[in-house]
MIKE-780757 format. One record per residue (C-alpha): x negated, y, z negated; residue number from 1; residue in three letters. Coordinates in pm, whole numbers, m for minus. Layout:
<recs>
east, north, up, pos, code
X, Y, Z, NUM, ALA
...
</recs>
This chain:
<recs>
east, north, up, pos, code
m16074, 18473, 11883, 1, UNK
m16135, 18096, 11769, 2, UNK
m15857, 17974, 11576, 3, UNK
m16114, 17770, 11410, 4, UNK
m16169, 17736, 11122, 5, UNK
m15844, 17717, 10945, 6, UNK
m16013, 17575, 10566, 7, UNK
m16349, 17623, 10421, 8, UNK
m16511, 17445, 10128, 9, UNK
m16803, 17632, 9943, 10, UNK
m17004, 17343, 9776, 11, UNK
m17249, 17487, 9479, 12, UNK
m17426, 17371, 9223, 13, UNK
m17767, 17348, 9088, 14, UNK
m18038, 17078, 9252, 15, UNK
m17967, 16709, 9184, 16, UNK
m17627, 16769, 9077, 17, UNK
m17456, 16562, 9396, 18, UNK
m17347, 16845, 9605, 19, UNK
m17447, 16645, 9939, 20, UNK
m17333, 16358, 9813, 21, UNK
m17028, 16462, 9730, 22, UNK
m16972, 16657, 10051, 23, UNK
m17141, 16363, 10279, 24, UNK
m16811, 16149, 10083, 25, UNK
m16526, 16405, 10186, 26, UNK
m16694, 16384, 10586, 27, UNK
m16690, 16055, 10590, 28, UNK
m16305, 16092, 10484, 29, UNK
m16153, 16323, 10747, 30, UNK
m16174, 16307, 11122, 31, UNK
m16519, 16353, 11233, 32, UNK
m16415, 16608, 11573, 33, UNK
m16184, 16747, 11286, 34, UNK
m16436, 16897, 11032, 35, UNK
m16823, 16938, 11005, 36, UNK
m17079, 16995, 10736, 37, UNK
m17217, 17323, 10745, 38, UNK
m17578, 17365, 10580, 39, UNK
m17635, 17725, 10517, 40, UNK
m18020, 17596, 10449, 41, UNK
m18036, 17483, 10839, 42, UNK
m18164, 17730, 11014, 43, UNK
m18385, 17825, 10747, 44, UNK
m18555, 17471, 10722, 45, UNK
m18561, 17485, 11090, 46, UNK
m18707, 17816, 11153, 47, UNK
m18962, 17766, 10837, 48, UNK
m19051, 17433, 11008, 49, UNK
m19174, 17558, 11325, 50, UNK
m19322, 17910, 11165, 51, UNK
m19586, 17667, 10973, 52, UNK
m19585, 17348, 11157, 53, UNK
m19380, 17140, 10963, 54, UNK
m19142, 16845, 11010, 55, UNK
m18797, 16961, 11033, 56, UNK
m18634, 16617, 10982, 57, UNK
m18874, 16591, 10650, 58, UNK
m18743, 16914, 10533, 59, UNK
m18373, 16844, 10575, 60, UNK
m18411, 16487, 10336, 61, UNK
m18396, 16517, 9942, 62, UNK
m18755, 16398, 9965, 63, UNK
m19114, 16510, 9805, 64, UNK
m19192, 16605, 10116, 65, UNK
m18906, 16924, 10070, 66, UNK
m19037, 17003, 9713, 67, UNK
m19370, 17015, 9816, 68, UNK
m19276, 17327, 10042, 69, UNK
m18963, 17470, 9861, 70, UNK
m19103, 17787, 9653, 71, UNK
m19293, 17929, 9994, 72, UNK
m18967, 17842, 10178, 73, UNK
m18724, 18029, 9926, 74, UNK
m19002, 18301, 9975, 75, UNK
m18986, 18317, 10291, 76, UNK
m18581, 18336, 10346, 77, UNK
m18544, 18551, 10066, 78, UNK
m18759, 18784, 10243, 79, UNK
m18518, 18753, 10588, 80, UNK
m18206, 18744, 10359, 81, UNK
m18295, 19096, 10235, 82, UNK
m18296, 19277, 10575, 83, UNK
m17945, 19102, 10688, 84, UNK
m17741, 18887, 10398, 85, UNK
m17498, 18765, 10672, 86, UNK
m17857, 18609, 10870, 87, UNK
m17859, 18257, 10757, 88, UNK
m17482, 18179, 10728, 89, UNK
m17405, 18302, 11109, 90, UNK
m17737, 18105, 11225, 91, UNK
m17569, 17811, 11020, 92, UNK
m17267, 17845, 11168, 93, UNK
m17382, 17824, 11530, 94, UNK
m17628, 17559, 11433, 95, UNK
m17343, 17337, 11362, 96, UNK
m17097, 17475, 11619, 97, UNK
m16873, 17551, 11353, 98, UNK
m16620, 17718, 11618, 99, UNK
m16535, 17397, 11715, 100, UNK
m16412, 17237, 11411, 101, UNK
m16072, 17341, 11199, 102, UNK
m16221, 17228, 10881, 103, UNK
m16612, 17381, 10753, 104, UNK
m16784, 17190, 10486, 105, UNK
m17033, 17452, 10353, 106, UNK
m17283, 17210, 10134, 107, UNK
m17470, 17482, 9956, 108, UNK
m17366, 17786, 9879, 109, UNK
m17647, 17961, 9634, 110, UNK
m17602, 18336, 9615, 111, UNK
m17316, 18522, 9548, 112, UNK
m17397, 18724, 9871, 113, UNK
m17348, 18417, 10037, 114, UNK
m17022, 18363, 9832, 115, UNK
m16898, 18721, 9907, 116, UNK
m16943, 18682, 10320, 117, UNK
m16737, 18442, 10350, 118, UNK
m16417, 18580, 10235, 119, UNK
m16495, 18930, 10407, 120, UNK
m16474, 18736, 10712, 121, UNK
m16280, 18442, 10640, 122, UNK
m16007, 18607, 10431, 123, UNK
m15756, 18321, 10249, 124, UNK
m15837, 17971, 10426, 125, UNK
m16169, 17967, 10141, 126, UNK
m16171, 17694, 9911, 127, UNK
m16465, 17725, 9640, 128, UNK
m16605, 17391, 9424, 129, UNK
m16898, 17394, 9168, 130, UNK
m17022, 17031, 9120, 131, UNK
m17177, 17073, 8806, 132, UNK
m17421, 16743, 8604, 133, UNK
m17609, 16718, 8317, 134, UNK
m17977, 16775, 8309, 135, UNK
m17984, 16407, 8153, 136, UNK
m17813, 16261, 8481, 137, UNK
m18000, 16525, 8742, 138, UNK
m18330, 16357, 8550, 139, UNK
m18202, 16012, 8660, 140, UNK
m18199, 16171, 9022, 141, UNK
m18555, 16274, 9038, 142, UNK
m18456, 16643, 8927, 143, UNK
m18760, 16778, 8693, 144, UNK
m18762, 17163, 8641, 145, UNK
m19002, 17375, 8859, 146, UNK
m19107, 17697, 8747, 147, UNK
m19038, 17928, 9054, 148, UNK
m18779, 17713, 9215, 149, UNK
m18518, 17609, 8931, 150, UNK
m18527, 17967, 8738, 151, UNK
m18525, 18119, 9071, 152, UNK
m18169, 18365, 9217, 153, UNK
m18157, 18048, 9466, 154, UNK
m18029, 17776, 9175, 155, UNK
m17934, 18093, 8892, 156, UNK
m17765, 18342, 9126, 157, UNK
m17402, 18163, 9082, 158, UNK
m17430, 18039, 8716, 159, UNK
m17227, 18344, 8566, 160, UNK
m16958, 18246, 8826, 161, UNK
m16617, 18081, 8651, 162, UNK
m16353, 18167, 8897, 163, UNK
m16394, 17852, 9139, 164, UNK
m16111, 17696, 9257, 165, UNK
m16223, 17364, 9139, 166, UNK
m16503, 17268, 8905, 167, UNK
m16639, 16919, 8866, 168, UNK
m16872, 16715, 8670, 169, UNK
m17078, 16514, 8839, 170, UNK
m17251, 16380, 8576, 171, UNK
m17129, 15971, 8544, 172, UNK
m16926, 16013, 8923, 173, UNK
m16599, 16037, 8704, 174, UNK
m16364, 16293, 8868, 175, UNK
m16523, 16242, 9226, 176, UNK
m16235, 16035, 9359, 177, UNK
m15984, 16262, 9191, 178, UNK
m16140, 16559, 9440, 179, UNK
m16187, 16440, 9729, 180, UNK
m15836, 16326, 9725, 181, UNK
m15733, 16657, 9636, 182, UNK
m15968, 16766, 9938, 183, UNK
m15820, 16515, 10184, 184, UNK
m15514, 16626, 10117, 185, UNK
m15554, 17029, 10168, 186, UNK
m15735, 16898, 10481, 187, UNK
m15415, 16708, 10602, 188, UNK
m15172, 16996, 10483, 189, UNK
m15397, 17290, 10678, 190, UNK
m15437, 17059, 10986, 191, UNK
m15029, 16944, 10996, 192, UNK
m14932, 17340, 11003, 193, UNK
m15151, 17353, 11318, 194, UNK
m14921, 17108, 11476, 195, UNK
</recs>
């Protein structure tokens, strides 16, 4: 068995509230064959892509071009996520070759399904962070509420959630330095014991 990985970060919070942002800053921190961004929505962009003839790169941007296909997406994965809740996060996972990093950046955790895998098979090296914003500041990011999309289990499902191991506001950027430091430095700590 892998020794890998010996940390994970679960990233969630609702659309527009910085979560790859903030997770793109913390990669750009550590050691690049160290750690690796893990996007449990991957595969499913990717697999939705060339099911209707889309353009994967399109799909994987913070664009229109996204929106415009979003509620038939979440459709559509919600569909495969009810035969097999484990589907998308293992597809993830090899997407990204996870197995060959020590340190897993998950960007976007949604679902408390998705939340509960993870420990059953990842037991104590889990580190969970809500980024949390305004709807004021989300506005400023091009976030406008979409009936089907933002009321939807895929941006509601973890909302009743309060036992994170770090919550953040992301709402004016204040705090942001003050975690990824924090991040850095469980990175460092995890990574040292290796040695």
């Amino acid at each position: 068995m892998s020794k890998n990985p010996v940390i994970i970060f679960l990233f969630s919070g609702k659309r527009k509230s910085g979560k790859d942002y903030i997770t793109d800053m913390l990669q750009q921190r550590l050691d690049e064959t160290q750690s690796k961004i893990i996007r449990l929505s991957g595969p499913i962009k990717r697999q939705f892509a060339t099911d209707n003839g889309l353009d994967y790169s399109h799909l994987l941007t913070a664009s229109d071009y996204k929106e415009k296909y979003r509620l038939d997406m979440i459709a559509w994965s919600e569909a495969k996520r009810t035969q097999d809740t484990g589907f998308f996060i293992r597809a993830a996972i090899d997407m990204y070759e996870g197995s060959k990093y020590p340190i897993w950046i998950v960007s976007d955790m949604r679902r408390q399904s998705d939340l509960a895998w993870f420990p059953q098979h990842y037991d104590n090296i889990i580190y969970t962070v809500r980024i949390t914003a305004s709807e004021a500041a989300r506005k400023q990011r091009g976030w406008t509420f979409t009936s089907g999309v933002d009321d939807a289990e895929s941006e509601c499902d973890l909302d009743n959630i309060t036992d994170w191991n770090q919550e953040v506001d992301n709402s004016n950027c204040s705090g942001i330095v003050e975690l990824l430091d924090h991040l850095t430095t469980l990175c460092n700590d995890k990574l040292n014991n290796l040695q």
